[in-house]
C-alpha positions in Angstrom: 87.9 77.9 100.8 89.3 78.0 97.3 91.6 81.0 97.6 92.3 80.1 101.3 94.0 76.4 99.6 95.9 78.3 97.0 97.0 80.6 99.9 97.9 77.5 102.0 99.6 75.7 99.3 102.0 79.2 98.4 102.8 79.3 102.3 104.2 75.7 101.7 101.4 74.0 103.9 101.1 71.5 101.4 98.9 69.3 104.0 96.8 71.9 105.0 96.2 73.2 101.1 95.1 69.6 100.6 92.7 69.4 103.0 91.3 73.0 102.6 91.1 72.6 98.6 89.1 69.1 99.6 86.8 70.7 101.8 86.3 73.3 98.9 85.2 70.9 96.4 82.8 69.2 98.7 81.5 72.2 99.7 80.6 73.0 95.7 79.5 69.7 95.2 76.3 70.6 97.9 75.8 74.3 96.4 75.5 73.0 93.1 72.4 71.4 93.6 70.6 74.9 94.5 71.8 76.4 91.3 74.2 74.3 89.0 75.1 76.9 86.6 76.1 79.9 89.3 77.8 77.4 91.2 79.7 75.7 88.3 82.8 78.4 87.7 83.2 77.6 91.6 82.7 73.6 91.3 85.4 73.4 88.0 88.3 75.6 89.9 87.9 74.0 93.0 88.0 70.1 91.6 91.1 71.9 89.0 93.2 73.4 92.4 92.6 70.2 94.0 94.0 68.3 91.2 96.9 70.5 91.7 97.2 69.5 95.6 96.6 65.9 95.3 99.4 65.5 93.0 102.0 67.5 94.8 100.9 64.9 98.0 101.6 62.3 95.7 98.3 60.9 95.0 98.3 59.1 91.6 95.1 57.9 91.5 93.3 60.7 92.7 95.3 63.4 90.6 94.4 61.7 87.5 90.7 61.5 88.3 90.1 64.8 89.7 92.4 66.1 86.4 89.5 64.0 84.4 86.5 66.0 85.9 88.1 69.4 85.9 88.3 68.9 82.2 84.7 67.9 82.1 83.7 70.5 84.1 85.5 73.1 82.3 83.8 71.5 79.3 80.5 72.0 80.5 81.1 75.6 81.6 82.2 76.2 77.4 78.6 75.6 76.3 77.3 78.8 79.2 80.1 81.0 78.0 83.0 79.9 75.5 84.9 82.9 75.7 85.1 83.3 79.3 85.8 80.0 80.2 88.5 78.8 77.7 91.3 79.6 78.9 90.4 77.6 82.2 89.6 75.0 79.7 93.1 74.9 78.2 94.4 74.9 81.7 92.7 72.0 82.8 93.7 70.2 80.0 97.1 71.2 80.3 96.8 69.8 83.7 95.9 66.6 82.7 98.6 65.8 80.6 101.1 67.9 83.6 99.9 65.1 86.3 100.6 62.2 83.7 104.0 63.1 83.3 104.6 63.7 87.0 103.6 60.2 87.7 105.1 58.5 84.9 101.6 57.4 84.0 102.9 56.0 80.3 99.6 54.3 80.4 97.2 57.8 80.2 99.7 59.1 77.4 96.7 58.7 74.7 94.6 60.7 76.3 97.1 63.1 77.7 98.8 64.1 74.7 94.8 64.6 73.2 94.3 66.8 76.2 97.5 69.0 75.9 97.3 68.7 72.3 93.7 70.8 72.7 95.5 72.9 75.1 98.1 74.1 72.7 95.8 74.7 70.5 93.7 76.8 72.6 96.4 78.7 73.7 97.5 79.5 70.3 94.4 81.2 69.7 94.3 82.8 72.6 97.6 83.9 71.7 96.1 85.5 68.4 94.8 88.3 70.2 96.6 88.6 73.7 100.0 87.6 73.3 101.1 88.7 76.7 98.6 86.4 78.3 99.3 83.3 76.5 102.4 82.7 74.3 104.2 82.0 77.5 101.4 79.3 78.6 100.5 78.2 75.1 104.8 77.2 75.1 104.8 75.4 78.5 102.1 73.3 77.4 104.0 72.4 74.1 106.6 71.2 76.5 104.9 69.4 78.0 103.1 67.0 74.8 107.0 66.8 74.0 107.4 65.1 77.1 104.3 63.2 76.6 105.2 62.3 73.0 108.8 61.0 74.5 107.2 58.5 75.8 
């Protein structure tokens, strides 16, 4: 249901994304209770894309929750596997300061530039040993705590 929102949402059935990506998270949200950690990696992307689609429908609130708990999740999924999971992690918190500038949310600045501020940091390190993967991201993200710090 994941992939099938992503796939949605590059068809430009931005409605239809939303609703799939919703259905995906609720779905994680049951199977994590048979096994949290297998179902984690599943629970983090899922709550991440929908972050994703309830911001391009314009839904503030929501966004900067679901942005919140994508972060934790991500978080969470560090202490099982740090390498494997970090770049998500930087992602997420990329995204959290990405939806704060899209909504002109001035008030979640503090935390956002903290969040991208980790992000760009991540990235950099990332960077240290795949270049190709990251620099790219790593600058995007430092574009975006300029816009945060703008403000």
């Amino acid at each position: 249901m994941h992939d099938h929102a992503i796939s949605l949402d590059r068809a430009g059935l931005r409605d239809e994304a939303l609703e799939a990506s919703a259905e995906a998270v609720n779905l994680y949200r049951e199977l994590i209770g048979l096994n949290r950690n297998a179902q984690l990696p599943g629970l983090a992307a899922s709550v991440h894309n929908h972050t994703m689609r309830l911001a391009e429908a314009g839904r503030r609130v929501e966004a900067l929750e679901t942005s919140g708990e994508a972060v934790n999740l991500r978080r969470e999924l560090i202490g099982l596997n740090r390498n494997l999971h970090l770049p998500d992690l930087a992602g997420s918190l990329w995204s959290m300061g990405w939806v704060t500038v899209l909504f002109e949310a001035w008030e979640h600045a503090p935390r956002a530039i903290e969040a991208v501020t980790e992000a760009v940091h991540i990235y950099s390190e990332l960077s240290a040993t795949e270049p190709d993967a990251f620099v790219s991201l790593r600058d995007s993200a430092a574009k975006t705590l300029d816009e945060l710090n703008e403000k």
